[in-house]
PyMOL Python script that loads the backbone (N, CA, C, O; Angstrom):
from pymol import cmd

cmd.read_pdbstr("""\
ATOM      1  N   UNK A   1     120.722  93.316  92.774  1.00  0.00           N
ATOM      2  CA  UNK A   1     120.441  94.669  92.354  1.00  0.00           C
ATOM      3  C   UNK A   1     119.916  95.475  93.548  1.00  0.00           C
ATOM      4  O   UNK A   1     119.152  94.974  94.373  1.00  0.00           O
ATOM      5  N   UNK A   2     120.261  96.477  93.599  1.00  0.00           N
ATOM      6  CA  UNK A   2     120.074  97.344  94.837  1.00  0.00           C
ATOM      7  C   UNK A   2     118.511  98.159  94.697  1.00  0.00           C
ATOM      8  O   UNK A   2     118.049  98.799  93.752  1.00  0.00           O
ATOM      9  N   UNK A   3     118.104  97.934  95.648  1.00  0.00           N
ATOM     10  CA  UNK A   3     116.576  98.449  96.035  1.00  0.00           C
ATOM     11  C   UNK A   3     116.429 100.214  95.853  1.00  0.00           C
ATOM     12  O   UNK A   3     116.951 100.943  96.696  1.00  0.00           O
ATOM     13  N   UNK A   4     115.791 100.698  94.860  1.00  0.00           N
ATOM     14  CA  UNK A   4     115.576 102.356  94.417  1.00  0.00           C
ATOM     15  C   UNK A   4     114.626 102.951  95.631  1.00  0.00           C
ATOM     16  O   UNK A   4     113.431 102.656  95.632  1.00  0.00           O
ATOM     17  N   UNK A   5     115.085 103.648  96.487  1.00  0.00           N
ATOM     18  CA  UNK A   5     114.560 104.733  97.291  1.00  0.00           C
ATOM     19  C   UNK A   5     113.879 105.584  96.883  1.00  0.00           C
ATOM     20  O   UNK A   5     114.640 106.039  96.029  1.00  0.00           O
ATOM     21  N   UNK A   6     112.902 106.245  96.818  1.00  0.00           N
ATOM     22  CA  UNK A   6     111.939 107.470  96.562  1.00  0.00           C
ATOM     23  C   UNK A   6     111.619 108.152  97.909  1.00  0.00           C
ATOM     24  O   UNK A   6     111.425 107.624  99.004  1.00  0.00           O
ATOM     25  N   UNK A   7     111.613 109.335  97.594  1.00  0.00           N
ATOM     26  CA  UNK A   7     110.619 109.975  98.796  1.00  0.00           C
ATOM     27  C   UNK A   7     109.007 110.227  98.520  1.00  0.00           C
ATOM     28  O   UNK A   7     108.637 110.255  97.346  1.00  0.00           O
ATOM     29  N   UNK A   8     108.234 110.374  99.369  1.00  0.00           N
ATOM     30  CA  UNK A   8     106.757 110.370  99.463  1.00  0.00           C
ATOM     31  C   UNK A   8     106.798 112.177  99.481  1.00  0.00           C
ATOM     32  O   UNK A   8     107.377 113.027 100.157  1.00  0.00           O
ATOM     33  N   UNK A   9     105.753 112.176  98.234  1.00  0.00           N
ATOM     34  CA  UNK A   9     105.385 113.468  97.813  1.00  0.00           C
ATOM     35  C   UNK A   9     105.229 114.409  99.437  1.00  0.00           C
ATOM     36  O   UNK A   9     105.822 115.360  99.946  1.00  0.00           O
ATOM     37  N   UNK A  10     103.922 113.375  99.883  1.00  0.00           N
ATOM     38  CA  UNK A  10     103.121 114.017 100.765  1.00  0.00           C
ATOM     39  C   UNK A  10     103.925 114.255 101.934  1.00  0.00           C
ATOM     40  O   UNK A  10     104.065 115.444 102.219  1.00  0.00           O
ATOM     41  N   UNK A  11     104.581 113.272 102.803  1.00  0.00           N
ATOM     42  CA  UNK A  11     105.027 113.356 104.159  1.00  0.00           C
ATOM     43  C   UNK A  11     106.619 113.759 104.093  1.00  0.00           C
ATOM     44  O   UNK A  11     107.200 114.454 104.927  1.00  0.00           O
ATOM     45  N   UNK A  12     107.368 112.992 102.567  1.00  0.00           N
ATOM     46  CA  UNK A  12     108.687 113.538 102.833  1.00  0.00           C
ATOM     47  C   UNK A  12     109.324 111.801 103.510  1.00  0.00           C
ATOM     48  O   UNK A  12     110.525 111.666 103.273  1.00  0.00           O
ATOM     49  N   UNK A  13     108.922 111.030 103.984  1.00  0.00           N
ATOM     50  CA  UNK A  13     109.779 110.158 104.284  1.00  0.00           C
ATOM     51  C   UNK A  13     110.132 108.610 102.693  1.00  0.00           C
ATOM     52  O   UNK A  13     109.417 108.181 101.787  1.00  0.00           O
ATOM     53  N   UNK A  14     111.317 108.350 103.072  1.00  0.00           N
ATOM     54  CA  UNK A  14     111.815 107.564 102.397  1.00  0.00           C
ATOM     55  C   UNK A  14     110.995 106.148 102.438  1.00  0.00           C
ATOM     56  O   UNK A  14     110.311 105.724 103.370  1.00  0.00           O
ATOM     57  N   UNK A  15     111.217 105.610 101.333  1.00  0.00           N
ATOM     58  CA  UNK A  15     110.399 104.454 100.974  1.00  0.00           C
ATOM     59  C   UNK A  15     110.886 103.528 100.041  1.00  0.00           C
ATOM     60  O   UNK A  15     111.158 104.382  99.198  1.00  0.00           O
ATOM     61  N   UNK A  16     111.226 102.454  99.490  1.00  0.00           N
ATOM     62  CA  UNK A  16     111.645 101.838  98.140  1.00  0.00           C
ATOM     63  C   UNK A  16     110.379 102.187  97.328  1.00  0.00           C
ATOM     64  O   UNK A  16     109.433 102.896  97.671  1.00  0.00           O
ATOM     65  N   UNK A  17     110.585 101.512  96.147  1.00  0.00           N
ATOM     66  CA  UNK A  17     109.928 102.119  94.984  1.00  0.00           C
ATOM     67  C   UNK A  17     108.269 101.300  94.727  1.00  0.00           C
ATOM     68  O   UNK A  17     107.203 101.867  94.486  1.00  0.00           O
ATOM     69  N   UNK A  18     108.508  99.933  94.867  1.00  0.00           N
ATOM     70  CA  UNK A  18     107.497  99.278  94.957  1.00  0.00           C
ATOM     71  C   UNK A  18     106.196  99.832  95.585  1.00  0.00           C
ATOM     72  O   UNK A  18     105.060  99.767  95.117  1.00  0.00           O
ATOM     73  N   UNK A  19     106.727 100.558  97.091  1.00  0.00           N
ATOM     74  CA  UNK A  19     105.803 100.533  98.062  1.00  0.00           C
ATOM     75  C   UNK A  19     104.948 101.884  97.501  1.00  0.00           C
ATOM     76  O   UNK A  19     103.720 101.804  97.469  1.00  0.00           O
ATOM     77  N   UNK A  20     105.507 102.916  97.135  1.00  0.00           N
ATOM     78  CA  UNK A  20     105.357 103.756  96.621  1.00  0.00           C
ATOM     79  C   UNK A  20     104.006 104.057  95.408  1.00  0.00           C
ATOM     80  O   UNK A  20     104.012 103.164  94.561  1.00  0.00           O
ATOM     81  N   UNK A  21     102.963 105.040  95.190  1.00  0.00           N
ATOM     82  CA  UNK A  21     102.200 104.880  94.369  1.00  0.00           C
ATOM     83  C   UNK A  21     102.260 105.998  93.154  1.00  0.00           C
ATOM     84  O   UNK A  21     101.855 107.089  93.556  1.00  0.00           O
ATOM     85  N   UNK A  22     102.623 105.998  91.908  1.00  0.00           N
ATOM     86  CA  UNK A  22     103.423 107.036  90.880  1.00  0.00           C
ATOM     87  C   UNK A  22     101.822 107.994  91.041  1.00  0.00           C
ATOM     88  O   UNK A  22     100.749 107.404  91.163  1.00  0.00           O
ATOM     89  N   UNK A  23     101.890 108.909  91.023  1.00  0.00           N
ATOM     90  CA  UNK A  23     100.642 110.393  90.670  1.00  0.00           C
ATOM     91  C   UNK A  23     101.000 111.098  90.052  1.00  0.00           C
ATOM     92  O   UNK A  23     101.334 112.013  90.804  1.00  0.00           O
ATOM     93  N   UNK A  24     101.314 111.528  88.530  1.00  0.00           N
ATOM     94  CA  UNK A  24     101.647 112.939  88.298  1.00  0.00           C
ATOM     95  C   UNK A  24     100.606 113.812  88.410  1.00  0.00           C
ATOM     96  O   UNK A  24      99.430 113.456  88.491  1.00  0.00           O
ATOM     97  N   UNK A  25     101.093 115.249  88.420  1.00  0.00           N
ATOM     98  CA  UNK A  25     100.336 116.434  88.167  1.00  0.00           C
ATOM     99  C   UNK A  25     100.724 116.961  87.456  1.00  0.00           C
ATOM    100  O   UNK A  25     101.722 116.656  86.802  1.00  0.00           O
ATOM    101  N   UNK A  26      99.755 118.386  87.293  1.00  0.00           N
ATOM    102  CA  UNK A  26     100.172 119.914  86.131  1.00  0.00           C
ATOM    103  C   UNK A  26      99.674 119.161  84.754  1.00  0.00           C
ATOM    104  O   UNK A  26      99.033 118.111  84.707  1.00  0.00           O
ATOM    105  N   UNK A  27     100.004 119.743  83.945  1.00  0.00           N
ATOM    106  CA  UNK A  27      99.667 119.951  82.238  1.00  0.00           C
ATOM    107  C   UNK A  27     101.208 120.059  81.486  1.00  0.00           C
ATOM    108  O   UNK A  27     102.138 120.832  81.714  1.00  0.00           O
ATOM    109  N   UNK A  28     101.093 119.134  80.659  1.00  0.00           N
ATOM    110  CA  UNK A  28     101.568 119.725  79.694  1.00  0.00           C
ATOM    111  C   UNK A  28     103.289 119.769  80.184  1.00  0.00           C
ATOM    112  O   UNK A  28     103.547 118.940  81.056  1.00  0.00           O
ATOM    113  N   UNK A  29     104.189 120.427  79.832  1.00  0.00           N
ATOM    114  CA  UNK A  29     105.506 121.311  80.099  1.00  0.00           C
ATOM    115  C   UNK A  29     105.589 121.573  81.514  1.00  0.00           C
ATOM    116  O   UNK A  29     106.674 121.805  82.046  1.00  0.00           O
ATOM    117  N   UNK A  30     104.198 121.544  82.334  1.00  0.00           N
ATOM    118  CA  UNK A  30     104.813 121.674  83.704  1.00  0.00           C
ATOM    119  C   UNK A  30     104.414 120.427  84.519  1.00  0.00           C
ATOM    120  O   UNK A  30     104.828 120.356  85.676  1.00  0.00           O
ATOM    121  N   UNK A  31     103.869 119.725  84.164  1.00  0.00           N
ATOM    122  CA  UNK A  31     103.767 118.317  84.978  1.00  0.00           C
ATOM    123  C   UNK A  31     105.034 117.481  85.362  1.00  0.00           C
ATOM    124  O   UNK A  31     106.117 117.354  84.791  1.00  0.00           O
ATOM    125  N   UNK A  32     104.638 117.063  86.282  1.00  0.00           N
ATOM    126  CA  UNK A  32     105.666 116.797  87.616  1.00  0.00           C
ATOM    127  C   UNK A  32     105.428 115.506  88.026  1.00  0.00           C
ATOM    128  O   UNK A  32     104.308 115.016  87.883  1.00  0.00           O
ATOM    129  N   UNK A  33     106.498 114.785  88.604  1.00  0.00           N
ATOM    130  CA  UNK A  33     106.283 113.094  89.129  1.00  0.00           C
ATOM    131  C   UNK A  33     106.027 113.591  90.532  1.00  0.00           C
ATOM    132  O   UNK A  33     106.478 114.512  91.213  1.00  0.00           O
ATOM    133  N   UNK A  34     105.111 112.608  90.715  1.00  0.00           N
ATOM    134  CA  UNK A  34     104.870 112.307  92.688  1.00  0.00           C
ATOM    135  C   UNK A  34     104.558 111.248  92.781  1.00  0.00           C
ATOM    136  O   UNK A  34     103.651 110.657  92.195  1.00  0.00           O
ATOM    137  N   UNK A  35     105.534 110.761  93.801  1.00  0.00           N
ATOM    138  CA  UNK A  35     105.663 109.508  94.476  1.00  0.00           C
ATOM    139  C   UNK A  35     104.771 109.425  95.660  1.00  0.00           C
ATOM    140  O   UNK A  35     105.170 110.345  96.373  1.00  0.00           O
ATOM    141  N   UNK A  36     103.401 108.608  96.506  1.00  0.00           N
ATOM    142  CA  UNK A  36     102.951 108.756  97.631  1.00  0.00           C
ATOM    143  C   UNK A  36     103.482 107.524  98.123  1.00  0.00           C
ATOM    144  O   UNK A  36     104.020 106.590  97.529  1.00  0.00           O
ATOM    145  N   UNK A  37     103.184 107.739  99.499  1.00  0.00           N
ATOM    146  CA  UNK A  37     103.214 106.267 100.173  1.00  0.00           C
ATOM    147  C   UNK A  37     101.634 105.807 100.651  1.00  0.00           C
ATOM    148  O   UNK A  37     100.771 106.681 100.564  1.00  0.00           O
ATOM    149  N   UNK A  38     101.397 105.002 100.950  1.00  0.00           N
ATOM    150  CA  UNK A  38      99.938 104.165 100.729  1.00  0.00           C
ATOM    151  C   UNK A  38      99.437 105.298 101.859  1.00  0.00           C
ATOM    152  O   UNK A  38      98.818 106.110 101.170  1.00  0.00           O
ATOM    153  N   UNK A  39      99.396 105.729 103.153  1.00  0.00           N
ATOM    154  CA  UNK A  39      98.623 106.946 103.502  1.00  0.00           C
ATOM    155  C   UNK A  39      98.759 108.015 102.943  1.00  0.00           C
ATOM    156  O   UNK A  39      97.777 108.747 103.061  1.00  0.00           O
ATOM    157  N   UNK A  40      99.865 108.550 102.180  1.00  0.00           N
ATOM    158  CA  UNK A  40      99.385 110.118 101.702  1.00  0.00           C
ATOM    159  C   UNK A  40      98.948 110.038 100.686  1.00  0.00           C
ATOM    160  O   UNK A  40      98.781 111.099 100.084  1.00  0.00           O
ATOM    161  N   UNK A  41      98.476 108.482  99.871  1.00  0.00           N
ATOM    162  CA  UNK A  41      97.880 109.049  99.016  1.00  0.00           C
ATOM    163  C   UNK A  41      96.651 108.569  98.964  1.00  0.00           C
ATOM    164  O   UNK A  41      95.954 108.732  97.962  1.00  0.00           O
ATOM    165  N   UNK A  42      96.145 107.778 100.266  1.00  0.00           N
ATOM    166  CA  UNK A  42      94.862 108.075 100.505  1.00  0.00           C
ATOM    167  C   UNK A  42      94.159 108.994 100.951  1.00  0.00           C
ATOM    168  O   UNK A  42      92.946 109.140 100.801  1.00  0.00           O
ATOM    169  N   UNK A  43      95.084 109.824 101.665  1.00  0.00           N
ATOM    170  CA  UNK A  43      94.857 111.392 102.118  1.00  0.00           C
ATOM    171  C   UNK A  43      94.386 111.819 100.660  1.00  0.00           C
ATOM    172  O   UNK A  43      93.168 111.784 100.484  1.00  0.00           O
ATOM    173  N   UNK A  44      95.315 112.283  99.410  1.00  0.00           N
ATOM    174  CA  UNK A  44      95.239 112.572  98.283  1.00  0.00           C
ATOM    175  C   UNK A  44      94.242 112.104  97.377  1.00  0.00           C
ATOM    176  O   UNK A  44      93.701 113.004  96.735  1.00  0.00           O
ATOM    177  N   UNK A  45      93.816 110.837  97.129  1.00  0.00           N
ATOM    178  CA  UNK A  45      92.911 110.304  96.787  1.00  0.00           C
ATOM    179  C   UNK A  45      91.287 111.150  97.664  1.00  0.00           C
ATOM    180  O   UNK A  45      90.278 111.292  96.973  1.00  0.00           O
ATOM    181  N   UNK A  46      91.288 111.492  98.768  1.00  0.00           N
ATOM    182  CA  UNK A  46      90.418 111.681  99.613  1.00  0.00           C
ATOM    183  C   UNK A  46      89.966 113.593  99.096  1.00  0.00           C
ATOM    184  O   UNK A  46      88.803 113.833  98.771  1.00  0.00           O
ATOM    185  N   UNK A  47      91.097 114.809  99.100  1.00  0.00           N
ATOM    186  CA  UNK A  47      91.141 115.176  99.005  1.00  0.00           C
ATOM    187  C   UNK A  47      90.368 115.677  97.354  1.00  0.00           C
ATOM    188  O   UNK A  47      89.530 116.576  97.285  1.00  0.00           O
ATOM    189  N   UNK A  48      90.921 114.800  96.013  1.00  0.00           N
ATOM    190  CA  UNK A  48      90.644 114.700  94.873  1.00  0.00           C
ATOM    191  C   UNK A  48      89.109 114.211  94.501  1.00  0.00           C
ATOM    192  O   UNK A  48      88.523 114.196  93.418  1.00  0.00           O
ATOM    193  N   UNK A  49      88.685 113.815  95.836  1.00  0.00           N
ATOM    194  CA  UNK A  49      87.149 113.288  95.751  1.00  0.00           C
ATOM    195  C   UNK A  49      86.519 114.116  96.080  1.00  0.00           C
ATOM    196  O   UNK A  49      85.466 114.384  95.502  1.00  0.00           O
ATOM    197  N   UNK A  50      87.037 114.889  97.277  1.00  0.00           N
ATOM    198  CA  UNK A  50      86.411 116.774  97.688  1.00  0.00           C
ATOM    199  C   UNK A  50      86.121 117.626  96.788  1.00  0.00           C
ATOM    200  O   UNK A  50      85.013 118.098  96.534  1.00  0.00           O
ATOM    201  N   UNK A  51      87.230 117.857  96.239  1.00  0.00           N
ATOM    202  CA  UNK A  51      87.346 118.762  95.319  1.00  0.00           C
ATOM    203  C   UNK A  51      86.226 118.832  93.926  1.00  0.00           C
ATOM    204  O   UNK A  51      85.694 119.885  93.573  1.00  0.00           O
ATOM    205  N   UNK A  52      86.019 117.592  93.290  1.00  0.00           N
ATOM    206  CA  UNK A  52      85.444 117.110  92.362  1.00  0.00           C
ATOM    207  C   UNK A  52      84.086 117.351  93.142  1.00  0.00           C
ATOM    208  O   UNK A  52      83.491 118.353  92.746  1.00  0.00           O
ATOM    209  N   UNK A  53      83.612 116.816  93.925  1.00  0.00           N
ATOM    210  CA  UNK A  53      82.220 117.118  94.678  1.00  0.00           C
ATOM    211  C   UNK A  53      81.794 118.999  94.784  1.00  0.00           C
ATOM    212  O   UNK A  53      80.806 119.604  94.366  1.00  0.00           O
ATOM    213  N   UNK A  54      82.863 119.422  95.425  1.00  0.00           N
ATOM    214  CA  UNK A  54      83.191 120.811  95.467  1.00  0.00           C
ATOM    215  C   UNK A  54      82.645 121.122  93.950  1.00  0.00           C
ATOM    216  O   UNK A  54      81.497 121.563  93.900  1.00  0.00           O
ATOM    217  N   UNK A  55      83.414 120.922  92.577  1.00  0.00           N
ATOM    218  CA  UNK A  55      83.033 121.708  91.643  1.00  0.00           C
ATOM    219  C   UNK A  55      81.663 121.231  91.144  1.00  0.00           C
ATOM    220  O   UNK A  55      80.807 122.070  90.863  1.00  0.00           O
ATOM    221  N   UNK A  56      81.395 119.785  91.009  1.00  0.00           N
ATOM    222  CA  UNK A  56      79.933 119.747  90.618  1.00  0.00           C
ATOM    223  C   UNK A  56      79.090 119.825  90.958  1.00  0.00           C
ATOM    224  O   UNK A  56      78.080 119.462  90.356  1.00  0.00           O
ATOM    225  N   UNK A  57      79.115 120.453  92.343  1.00  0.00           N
ATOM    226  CA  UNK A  57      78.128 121.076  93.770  1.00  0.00           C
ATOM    227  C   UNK A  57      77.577 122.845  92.903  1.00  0.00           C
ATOM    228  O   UNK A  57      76.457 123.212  92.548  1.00  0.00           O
ATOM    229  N   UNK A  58      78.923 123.559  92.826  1.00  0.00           N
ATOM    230  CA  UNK A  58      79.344 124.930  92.301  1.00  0.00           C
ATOM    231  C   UNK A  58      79.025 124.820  90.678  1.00  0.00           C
ATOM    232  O   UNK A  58      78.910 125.815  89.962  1.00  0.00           O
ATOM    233  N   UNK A  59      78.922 123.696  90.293  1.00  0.00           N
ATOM    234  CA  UNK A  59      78.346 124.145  88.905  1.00  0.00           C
ATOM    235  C   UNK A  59      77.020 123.608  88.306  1.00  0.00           C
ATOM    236  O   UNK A  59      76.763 123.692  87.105  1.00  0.00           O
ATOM    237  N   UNK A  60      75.983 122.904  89.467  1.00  0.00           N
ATOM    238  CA  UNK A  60      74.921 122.538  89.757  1.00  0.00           C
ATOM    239  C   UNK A  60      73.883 124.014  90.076  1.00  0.00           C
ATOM    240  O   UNK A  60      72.693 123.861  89.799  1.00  0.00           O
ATOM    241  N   UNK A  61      74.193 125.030  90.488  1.00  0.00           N
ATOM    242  CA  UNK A  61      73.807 126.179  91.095  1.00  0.00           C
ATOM    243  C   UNK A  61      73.628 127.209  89.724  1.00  0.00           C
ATOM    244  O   UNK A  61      74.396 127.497  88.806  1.00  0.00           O
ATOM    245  N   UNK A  62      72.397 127.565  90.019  1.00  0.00           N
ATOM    246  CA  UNK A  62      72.416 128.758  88.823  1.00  0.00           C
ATOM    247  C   UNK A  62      73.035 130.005  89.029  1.00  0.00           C
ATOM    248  O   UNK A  62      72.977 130.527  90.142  1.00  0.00           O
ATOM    249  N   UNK A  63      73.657 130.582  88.033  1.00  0.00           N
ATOM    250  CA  UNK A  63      74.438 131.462  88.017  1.00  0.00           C
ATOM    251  C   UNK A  63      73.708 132.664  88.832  1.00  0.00           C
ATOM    252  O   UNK A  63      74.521 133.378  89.420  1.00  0.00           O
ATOM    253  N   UNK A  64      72.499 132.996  88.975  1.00  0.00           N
ATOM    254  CA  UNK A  64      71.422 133.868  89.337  1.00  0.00           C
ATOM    255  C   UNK A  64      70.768 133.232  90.396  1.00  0.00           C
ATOM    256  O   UNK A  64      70.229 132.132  90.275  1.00  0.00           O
ATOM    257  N   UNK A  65      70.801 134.080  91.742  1.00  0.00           N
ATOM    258  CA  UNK A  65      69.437 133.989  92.587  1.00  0.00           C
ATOM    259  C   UNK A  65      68.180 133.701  91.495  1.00  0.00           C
ATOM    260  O   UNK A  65      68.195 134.323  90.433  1.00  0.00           O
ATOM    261  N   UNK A  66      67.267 132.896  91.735  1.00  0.00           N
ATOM    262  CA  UNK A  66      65.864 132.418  91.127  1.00  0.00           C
ATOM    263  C   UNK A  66      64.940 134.054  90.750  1.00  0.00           C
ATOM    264  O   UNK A  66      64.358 134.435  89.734  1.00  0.00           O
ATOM    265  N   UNK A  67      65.198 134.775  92.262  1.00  0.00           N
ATOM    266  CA  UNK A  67      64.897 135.769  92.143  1.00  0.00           C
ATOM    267  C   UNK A  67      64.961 137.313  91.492  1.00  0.00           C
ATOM    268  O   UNK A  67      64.089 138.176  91.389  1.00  0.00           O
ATOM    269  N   UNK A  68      66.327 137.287  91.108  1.00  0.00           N
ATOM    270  CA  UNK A  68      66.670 138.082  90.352  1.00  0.00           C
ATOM    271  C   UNK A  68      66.858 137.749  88.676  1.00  0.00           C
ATOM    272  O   UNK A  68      67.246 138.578  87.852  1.00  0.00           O
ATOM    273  N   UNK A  69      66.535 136.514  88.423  1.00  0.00           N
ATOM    274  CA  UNK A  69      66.316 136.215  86.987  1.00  0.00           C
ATOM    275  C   UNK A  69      64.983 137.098  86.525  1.00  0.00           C
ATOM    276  O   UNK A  69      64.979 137.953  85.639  1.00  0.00           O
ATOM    277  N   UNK A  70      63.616 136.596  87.513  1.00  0.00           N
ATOM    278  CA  UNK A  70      62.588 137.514  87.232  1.00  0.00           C
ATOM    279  C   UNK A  70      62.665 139.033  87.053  1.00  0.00           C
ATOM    280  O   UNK A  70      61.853 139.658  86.371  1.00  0.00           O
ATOM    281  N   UNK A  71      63.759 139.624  87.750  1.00  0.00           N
ATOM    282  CA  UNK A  71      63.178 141.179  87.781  1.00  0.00           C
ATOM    283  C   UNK A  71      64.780 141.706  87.002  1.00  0.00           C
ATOM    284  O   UNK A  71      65.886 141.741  87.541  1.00  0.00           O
ATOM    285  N   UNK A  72      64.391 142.090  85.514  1.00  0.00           N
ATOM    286  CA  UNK A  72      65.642 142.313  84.689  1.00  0.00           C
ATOM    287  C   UNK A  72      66.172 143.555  85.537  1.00  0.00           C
ATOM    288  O   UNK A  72      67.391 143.726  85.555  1.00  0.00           O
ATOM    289  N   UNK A  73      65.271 144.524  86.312  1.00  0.00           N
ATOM    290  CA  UNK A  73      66.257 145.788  87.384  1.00  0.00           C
ATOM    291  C   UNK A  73      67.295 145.298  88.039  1.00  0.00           C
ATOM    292  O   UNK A  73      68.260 146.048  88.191  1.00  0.00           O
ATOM    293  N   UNK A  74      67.336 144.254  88.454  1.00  0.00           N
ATOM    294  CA  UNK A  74      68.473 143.384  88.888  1.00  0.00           C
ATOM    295  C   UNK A  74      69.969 143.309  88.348  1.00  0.00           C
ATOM    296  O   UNK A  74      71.154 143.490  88.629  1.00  0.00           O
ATOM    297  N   UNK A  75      69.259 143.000  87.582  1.00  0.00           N
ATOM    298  CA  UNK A  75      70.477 142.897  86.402  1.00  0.00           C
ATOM    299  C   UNK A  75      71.502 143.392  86.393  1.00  0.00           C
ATOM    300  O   UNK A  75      72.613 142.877  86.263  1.00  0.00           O
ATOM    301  N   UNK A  76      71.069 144.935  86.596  1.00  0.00           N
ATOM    302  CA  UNK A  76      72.430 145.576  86.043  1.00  0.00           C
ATOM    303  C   UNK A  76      73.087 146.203  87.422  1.00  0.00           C
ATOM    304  O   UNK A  76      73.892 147.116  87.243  1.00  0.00           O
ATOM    305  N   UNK A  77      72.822 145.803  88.770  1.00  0.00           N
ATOM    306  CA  UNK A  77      73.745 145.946  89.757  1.00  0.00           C
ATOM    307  C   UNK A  77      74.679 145.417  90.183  1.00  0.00           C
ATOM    308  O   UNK A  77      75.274 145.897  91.148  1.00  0.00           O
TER     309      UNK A  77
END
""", "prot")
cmd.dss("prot")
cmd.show_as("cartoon", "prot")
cmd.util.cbc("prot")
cmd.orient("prot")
């Protein structure tokens, strides 16, 4: 049986299928197959660990300077 070729999401070069690591993305109706090869998707893996740090960094932070919670004149600028 003949060996299935994929390309790597990330770099674009050819690979058989084995070597290859499946990732989809999107939601729903628009989610999509991606194929990596063992560096782009430690790149990817690396990236997905940023990001996640990134938002629970940004949603750790109060919506308000400390300072302008106290003084409701604030408020409305």
């Amino acid at each position: 049986m003949e060996n299935e070729t994929l390309n790597c999401y990330g770099c674009g070069g050819s690979f058989a299928r084995e070597e290859l690591q499946y990732r989809p993305f999107g939601k729903g109706a628009y989610r999509k197959n991606a194929f990596y090869c063992p560096v782009c998707n430690e790149k990817q893996k690396k990236k997905e660990t940023l990001t996640a740090a990134k938002s629970s960094f940004r949603n750790s932070l109060p919506t308000r300077p400390a300072t302008a919670q106290l003084r409701p004149s604030l408020w409305n600028k």
